[in-house]
N, C-alpha and C positions, 0 to 999 in steps of 0.2 A: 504494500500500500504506500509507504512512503519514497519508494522509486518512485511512483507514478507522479507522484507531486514533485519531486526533484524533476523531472522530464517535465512535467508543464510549466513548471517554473523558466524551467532553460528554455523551451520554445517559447514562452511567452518573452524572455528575456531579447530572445534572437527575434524576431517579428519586431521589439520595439526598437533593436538597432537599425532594422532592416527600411524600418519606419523612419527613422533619423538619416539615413542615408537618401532614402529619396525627399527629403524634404532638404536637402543638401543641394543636389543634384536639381530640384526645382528652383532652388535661387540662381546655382552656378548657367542652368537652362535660360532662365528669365534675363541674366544679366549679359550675357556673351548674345542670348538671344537680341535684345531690343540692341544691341550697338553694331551685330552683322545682320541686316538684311534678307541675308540668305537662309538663317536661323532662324528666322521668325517664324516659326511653325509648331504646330501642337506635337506633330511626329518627334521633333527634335526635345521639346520641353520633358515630354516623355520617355525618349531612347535617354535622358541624363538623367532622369528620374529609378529608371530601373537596372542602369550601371550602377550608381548610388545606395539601391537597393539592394543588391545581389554583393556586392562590392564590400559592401557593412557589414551582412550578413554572416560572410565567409571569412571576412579578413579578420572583424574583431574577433576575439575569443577563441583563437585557434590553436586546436591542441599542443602541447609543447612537450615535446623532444624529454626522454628520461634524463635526471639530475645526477649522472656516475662516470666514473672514470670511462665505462666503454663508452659513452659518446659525447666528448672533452670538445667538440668542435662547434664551431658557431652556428648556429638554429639560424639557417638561410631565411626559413618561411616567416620565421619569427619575428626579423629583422626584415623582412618583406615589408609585411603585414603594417609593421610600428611606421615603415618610410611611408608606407602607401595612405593609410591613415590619416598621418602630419596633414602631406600634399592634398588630400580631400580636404580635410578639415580647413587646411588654412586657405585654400583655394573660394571654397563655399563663404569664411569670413570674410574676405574680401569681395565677394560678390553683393553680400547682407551689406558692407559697409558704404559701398558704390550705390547701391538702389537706396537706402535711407538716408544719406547722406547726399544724395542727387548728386555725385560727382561725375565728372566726364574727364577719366584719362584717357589716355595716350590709345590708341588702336592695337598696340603691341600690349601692352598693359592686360585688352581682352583676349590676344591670343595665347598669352604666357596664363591666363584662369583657363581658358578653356583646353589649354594643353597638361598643365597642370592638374587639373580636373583629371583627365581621362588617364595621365599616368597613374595617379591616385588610386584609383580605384582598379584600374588595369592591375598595378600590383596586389591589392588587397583580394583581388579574386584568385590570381596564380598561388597566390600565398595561404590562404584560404585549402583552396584544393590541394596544394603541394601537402599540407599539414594534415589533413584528412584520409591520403592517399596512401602515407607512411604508418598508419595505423594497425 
């Protein structure tokens, strides 16, 4: 009986990251969106909403590597996982801060969130599944 709750606990835990990630991914969509043209679209606000999603999902809380002498070496995914993270995270801050702030940088400024964005979470999901994989 109390597995069962530790297990709904944990998925309720991963849906609410997964949750935080596309609402990440909705700002980073919204802001790179209204400054390229090209972006402006529900498709796109969406395709960054559910990399955001999947991305969170996989990357935070990802199983970690036994703590012993046989394996002394750096936890790749682990350290994936933490870069990939950052770069969402600080990515998405910057987007929240440009939209309520009503600023208007540089055009490089939106490509360097939007590329940053998609490395982000690009790695949070290899890293993600790398760590899952090795189980």
């Amino acid at each position: 009986m109390r597995f069962h709750f530790r297990k709904t606990a944990h998925v309720f835990e991963r849906v609410g990251l997964a949750m935080a990630g596309a609402a990440c991914g909705l700002f980073v969509g919204a802001y790179v969106g209204s400054a390229i043209p090209t972006l402006t679209t529900q498709g796109f606000l969406l395709l960054m909403m559910l990399l955001g999603g999947i991305g969170f999902y996989l990357g935070i809380d990802t199983p970690q590597m036994p703590f012993d002498d046989a394996h002394s070496q750096i936890d790749a995914a682990e350290l994936m996982s933490a870069a990939g993270t950052l770069f969402a995270t600080l990515t998405a801050f910057a987007s929240v801060a440009v939209i309520v702030l009503r600023l208007d940088p540089h055009m490089a400024w939106t490509w360097l969130v939007l590329v940053g964005w998609i490395a982000g979470v690009a790695m949070q999901i290899v890293a993600g599944a790398k760590a899952r994989l090795r189980k």
